[in-house]
PQR file with spaces between the fields and no chain letter, atoms N, CA, C, O and H, PARSE charges and radii, in Angstrom:
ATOM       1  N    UNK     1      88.826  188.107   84.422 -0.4000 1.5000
ATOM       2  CA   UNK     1      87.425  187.853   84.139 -0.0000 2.0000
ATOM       3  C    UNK     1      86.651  189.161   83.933  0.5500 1.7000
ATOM       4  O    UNK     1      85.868  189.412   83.016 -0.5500 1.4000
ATOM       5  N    UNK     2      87.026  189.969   84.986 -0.4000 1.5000
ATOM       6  CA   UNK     2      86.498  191.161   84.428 -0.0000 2.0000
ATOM       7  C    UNK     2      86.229  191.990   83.208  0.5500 1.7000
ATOM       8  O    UNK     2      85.306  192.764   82.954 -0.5500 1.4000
ATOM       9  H    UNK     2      87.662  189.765   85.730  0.4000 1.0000
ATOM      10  N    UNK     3      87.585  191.515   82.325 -0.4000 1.5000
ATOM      11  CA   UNK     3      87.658  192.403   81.234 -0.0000 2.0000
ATOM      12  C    UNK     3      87.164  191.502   80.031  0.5500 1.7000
ATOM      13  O    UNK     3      87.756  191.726   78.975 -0.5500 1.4000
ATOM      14  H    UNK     3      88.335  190.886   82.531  0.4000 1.0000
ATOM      15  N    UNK     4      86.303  190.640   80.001 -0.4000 1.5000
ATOM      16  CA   UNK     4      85.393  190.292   79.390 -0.0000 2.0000
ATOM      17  C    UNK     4      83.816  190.873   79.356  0.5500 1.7000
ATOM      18  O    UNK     4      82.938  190.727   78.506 -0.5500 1.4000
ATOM      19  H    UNK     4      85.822  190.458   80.859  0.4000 1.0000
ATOM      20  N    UNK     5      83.828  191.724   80.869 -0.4000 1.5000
ATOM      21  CA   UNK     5      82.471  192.500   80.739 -0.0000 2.0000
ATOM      22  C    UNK     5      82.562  193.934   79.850  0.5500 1.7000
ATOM      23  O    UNK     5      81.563  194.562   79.499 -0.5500 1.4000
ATOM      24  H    UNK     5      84.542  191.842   81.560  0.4000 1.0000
ATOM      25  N    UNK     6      84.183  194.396   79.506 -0.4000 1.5000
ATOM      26  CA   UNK     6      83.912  195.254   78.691 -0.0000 2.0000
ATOM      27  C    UNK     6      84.554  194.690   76.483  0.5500 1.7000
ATOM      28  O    UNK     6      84.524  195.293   75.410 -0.5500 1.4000
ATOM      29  H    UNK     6      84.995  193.887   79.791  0.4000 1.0000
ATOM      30  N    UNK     7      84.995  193.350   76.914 -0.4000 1.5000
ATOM      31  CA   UNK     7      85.654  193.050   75.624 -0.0000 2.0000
ATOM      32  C    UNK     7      84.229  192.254   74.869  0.5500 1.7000
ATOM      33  O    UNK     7      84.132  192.054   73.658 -0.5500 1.4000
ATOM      34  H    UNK     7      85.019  192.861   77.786  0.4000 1.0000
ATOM      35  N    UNK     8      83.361  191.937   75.737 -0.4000 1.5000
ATOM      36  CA   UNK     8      82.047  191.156   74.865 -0.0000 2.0000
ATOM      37  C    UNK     8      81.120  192.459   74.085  0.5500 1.7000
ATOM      38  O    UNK     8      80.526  192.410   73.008 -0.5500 1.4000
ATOM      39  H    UNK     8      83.440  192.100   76.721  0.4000 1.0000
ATOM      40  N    UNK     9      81.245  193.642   75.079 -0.4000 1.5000
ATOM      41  CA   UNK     9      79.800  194.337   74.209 -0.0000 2.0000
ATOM      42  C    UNK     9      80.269  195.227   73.503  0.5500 1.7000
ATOM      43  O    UNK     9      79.458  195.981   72.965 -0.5500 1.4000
ATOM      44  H    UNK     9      81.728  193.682   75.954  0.4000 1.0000
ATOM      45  N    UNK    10      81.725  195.443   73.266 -0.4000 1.5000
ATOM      46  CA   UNK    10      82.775  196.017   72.125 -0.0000 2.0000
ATOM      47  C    UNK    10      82.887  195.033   70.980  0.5500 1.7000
ATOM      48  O    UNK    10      83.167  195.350   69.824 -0.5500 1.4000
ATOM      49  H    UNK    10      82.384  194.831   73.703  0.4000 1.0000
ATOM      50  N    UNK    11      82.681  194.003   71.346 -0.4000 1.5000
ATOM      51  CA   UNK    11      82.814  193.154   70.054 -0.0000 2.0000
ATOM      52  C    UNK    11      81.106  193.116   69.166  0.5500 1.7000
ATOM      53  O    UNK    11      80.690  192.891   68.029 -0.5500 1.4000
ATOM      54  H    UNK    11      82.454  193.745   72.285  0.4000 1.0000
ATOM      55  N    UNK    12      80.566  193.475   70.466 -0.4000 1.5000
ATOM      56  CA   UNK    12      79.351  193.155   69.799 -0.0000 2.0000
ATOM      57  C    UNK    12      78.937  194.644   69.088  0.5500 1.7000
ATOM      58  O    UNK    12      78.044  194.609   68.242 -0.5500 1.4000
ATOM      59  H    UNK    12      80.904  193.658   71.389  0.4000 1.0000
ATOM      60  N    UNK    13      79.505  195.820   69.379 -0.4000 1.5000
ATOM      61  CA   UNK    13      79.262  196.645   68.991 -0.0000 2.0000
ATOM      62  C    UNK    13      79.919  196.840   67.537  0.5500 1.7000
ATOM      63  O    UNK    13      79.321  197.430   66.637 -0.5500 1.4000
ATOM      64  H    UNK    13      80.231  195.848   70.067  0.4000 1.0000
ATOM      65  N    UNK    14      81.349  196.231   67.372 -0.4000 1.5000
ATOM      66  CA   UNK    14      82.339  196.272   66.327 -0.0000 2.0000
ATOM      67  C    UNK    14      81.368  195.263   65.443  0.5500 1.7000
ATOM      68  O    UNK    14      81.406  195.498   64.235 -0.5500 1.4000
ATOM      69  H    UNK    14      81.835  195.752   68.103  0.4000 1.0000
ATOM      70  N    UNK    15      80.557  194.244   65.829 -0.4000 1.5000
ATOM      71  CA   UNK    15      79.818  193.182   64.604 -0.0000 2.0000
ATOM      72  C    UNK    15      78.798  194.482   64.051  0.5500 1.7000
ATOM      73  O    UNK    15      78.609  194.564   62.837 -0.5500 1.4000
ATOM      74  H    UNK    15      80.526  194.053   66.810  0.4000 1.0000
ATOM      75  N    UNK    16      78.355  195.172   64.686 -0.4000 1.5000
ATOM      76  CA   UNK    16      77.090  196.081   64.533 -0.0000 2.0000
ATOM      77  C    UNK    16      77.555  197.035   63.352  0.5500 1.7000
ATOM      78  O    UNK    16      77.008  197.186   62.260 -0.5500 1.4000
ATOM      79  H    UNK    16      78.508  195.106   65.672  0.4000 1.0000
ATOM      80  N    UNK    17      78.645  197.608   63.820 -0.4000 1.5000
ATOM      81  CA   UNK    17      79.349  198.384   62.902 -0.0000 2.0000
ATOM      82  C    UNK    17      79.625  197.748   61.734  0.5500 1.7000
ATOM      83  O    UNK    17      79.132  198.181   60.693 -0.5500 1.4000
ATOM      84  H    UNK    17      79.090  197.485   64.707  0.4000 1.0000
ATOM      85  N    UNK    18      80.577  196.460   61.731 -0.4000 1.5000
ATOM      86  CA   UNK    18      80.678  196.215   60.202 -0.0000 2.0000
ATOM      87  C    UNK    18      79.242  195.699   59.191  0.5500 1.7000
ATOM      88  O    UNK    18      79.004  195.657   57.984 -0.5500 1.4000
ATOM      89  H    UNK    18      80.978  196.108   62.577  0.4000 1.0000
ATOM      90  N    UNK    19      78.543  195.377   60.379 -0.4000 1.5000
ATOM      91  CA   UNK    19      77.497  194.639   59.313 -0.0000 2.0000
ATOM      92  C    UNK    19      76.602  196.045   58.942  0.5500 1.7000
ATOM      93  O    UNK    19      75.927  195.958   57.916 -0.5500 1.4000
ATOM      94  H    UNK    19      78.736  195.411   61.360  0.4000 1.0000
ATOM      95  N    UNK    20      76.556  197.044   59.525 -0.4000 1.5000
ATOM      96  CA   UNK    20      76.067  198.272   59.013 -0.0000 2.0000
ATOM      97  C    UNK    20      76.873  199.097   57.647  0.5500 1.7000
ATOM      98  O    UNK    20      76.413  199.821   56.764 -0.5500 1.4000
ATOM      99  H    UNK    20      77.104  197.115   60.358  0.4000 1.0000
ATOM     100  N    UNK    21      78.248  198.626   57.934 -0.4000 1.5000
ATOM     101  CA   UNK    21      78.607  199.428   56.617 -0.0000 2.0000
ATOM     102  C    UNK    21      78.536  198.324   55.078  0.5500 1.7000
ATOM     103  O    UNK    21      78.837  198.548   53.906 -0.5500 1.4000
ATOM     104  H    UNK    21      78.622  198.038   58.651  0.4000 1.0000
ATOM     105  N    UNK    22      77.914  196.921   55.887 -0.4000 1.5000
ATOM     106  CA   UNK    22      77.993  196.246   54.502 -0.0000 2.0000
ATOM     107  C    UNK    22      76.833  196.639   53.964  0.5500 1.7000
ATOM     108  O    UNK    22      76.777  196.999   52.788 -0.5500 1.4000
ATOM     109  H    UNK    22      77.670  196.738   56.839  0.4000 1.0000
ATOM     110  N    UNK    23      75.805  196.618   54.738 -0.4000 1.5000
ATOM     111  CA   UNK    23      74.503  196.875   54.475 -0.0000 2.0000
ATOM     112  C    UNK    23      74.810  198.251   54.082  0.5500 1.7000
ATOM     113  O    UNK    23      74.350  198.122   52.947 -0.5500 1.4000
ATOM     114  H    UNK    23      75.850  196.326   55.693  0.4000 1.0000
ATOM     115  N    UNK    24      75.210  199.451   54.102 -0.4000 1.5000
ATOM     116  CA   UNK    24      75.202  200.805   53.272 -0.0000 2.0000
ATOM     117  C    UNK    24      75.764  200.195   52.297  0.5500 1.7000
ATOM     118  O    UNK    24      74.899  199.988   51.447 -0.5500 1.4000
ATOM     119  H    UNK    24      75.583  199.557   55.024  0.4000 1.0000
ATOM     120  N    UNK    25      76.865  199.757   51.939 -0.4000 1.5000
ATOM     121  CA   UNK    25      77.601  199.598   50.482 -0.0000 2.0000
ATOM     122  C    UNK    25      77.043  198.828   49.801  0.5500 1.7000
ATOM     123  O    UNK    25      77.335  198.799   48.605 -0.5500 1.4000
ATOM     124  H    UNK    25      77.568  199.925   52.630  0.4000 1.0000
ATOM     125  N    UNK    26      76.046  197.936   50.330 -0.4000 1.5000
ATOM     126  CA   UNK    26      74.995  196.850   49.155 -0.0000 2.0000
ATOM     127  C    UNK    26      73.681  198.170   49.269  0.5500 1.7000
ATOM     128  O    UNK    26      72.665  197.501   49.081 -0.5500 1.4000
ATOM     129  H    UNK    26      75.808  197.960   51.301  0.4000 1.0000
ATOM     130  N    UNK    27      73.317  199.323   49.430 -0.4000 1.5000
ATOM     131  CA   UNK    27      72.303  199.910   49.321 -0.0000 2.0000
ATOM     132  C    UNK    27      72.585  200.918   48.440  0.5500 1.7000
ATOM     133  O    UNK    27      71.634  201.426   47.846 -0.5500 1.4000
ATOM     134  H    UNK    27      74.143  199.866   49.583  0.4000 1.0000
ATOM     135  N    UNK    28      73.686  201.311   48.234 -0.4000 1.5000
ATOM     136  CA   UNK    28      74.549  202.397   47.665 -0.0000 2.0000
ATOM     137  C    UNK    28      75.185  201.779   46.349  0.5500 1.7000
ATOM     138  O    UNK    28      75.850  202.509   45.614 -0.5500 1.4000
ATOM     139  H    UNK    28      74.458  200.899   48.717  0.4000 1.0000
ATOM     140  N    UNK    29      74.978  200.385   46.032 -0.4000 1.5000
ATOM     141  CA   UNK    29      75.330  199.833   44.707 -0.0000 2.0000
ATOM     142  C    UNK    29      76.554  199.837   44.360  0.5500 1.7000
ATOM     143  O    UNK    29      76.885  200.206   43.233 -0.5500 1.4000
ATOM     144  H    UNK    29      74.438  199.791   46.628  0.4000 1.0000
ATOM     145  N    UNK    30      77.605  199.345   45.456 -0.4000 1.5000
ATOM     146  CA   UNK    30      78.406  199.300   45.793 -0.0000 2.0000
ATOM     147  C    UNK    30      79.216  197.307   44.748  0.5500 1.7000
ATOM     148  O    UNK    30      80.021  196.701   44.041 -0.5500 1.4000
ATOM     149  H    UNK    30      77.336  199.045   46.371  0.4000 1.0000
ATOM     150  N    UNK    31      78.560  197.347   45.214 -0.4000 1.5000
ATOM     151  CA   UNK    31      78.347  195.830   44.305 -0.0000 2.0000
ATOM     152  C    UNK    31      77.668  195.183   43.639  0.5500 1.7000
ATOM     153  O    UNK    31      77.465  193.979   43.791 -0.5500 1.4000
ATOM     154  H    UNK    31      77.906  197.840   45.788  0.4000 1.0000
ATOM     155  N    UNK    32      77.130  196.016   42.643 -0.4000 1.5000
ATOM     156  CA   UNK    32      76.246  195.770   41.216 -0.0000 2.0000
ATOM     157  C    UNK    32      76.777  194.894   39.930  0.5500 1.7000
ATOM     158  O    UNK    32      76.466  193.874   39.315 -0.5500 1.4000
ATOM     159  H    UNK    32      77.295  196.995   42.520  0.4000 1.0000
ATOM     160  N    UNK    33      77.866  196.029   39.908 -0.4000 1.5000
ATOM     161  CA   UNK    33      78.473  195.356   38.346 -0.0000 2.0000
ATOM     162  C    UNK    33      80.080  195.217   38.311  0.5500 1.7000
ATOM     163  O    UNK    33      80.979  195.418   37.494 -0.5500 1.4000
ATOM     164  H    UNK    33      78.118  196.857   40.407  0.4000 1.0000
ATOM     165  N    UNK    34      79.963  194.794   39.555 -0.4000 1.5000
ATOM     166  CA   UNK    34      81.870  193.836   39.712 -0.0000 2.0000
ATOM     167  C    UNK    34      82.777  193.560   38.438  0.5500 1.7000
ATOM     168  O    UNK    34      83.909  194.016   38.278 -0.5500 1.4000
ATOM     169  H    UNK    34      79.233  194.631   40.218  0.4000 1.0000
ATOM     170  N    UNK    35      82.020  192.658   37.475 -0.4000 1.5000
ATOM     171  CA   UNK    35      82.122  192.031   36.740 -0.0000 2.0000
ATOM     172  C    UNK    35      83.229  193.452   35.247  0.5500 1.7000
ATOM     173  O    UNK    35      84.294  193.516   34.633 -0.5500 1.4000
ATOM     174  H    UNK    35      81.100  192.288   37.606  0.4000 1.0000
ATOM     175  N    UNK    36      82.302  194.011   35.393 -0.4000 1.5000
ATOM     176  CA   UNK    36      82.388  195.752   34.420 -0.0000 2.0000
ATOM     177  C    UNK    36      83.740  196.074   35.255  0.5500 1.7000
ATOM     178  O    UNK    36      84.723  195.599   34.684 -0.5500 1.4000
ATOM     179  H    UNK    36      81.437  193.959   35.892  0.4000 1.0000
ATOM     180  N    UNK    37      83.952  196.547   36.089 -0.4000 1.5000
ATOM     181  CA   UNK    37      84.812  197.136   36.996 -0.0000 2.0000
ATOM     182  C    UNK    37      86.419  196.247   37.196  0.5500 1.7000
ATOM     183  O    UNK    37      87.555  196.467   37.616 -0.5500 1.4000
ATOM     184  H    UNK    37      83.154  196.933   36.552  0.4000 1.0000
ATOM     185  N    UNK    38      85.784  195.377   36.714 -0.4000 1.5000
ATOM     186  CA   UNK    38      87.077  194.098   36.908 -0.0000 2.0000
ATOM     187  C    UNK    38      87.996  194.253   35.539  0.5500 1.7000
ATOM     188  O    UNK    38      89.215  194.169   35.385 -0.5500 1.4000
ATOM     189  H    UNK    38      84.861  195.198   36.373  0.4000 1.0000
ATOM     190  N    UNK    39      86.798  194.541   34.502 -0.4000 1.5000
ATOM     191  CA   UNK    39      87.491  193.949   33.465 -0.0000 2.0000
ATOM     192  C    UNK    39      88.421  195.617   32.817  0.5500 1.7000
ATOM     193  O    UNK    39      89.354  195.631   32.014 -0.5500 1.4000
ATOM     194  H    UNK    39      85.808  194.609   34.627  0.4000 1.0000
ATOM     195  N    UNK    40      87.531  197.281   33.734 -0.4000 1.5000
ATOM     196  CA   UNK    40      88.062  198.167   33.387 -0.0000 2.0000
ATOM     197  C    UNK    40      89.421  198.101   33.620  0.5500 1.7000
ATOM     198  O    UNK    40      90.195  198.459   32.732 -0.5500 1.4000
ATOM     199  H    UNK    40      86.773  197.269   34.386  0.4000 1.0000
ATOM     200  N    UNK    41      89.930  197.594   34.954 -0.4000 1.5000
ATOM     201  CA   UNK    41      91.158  197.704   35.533 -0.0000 2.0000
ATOM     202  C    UNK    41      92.241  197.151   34.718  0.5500 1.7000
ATOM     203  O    UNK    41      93.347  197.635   34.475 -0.5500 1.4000
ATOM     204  H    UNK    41      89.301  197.304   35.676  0.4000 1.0000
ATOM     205  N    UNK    42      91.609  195.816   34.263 -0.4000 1.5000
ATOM     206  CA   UNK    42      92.521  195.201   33.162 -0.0000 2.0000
ATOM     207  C    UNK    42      92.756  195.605   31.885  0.5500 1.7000
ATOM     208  O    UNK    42      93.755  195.353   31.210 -0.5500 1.4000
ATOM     209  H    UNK    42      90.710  195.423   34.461  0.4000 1.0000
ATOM     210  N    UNK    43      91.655  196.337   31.533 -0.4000 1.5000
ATOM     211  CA   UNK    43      91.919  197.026   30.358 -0.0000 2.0000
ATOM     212  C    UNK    43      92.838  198.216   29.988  0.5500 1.7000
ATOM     213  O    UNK    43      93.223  198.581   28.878 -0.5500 1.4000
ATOM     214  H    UNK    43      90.844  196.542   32.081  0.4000 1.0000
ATOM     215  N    UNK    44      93.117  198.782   31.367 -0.4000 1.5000
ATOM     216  CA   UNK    44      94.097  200.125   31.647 -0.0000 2.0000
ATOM     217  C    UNK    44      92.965  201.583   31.584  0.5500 1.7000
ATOM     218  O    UNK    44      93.212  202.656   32.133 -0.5500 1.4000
ATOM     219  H    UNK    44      92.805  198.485   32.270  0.4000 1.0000
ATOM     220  N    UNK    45      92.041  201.354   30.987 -0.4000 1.5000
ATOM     221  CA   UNK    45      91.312  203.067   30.450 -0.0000 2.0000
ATOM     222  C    UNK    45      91.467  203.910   31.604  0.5500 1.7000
ATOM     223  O    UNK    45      91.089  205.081   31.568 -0.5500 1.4000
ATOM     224  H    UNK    45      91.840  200.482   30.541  0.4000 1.0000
């Protein structure tokens, strides 16, 4: 039981973290033009 007082606010810290780097990579335009980028790969250039 104990080791739920340190596995809850690690998890909650690990949610903090990822939702911070989604939020940089949607601020940083990270996912604008998918669509462009999809079709470079297939194209080979």
């Amino acid at each position: 039981m104990d080791i739920l007082y340190l596995l809850i606010p690690l998890s909650v810290v690990l949610v903090f973290f990822i939702l911070g780097a989604l939020w940089w990579a949607i601020n940083r335009g990270q996912f604008d033009d998918v669509d462009r980028e999809a079709e470079r790969i297939l194209e080979g250039d």
